[in-house]
C-alpha positions as CSV (number, residue, x, y, z in Angstrom):
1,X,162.4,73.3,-42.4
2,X,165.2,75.9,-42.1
3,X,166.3,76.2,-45.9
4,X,169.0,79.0,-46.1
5,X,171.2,78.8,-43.7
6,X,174.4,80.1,-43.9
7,X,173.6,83.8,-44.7
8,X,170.4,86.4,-44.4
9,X,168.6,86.7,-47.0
10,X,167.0,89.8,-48.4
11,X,163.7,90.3,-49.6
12,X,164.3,91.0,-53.3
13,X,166.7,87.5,-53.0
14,X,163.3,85.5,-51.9
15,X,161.3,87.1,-54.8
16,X,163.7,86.4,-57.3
17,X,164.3,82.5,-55.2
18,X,160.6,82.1,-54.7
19,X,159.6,79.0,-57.2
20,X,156.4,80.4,-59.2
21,X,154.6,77.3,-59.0
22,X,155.4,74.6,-56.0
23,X,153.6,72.0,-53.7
24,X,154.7,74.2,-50.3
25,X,154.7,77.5,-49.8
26,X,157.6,79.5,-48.3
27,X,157.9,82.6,-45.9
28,X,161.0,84.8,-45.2
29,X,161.6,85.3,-41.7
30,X,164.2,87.3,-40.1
31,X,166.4,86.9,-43.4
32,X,166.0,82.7,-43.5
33,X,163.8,81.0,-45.8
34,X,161.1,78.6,-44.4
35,X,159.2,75.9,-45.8
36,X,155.6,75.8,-44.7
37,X,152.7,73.3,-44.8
38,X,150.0,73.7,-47.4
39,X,147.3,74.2,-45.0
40,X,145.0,77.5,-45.7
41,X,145.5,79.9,-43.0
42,X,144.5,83.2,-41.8
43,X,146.7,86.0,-40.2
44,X,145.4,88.8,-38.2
45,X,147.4,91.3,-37.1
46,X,146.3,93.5,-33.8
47,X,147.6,96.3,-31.8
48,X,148.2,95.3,-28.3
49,X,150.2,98.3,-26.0
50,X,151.9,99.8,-29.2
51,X,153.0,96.5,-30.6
52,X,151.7,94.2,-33.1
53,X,151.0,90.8,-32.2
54,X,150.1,87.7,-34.7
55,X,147.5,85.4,-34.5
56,X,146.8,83.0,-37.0
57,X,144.0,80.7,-37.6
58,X,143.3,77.4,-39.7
59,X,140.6,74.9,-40.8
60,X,137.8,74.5,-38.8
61,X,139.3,77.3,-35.6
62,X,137.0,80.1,-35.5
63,X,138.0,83.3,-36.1
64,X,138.4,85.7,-33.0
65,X,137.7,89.5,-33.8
66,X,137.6,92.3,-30.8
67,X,136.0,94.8,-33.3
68,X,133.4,92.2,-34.1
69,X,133.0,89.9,-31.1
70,X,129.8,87.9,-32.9
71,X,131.7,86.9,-35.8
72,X,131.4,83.0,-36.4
73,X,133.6,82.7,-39.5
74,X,136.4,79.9,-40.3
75,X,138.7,78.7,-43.3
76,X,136.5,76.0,-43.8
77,X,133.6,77.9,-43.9
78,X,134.8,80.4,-46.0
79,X,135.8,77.4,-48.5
């Protein structure tokens, strides 16, 4: 759920916006506010050819690590 919509919004707008205490969490992305599940999640960010690329993993999903290819770790796990 999209919630700003007519104009970008900067980060020091979404820090002042963010609600300190709420059922959903939000993210800023590309200047537009987003509403987000509450579902625990993990993001890992790698280098692939000079670029960053996101992977993110939740619940039960196991974790997926190049530098550590016998890792068997999850949310739930960690819980």
């Amino acid at each position: 759920m999209v919630l700003a919509e007519s104009k970008t919004i900067s980060f020091d707008d979404f820090i002042t916006w963010l609600p300190e205490r709420s059922e959903y969490r939000y993210e800023l992305r590309d200047g537009e506010i987003l509403e987000l599940p509450k579902q625990p999640t993990i993001s890992v960010y790698c280098l692939v050819d000079g670029e960053y690329d996101l992977h993110q993993f939740r619940s039960s999903e196991l974790i997926k690590s190049l530098t550590f290819p016998d890792l068997e770790l999850s949310i739930d796990r960690m819980g």
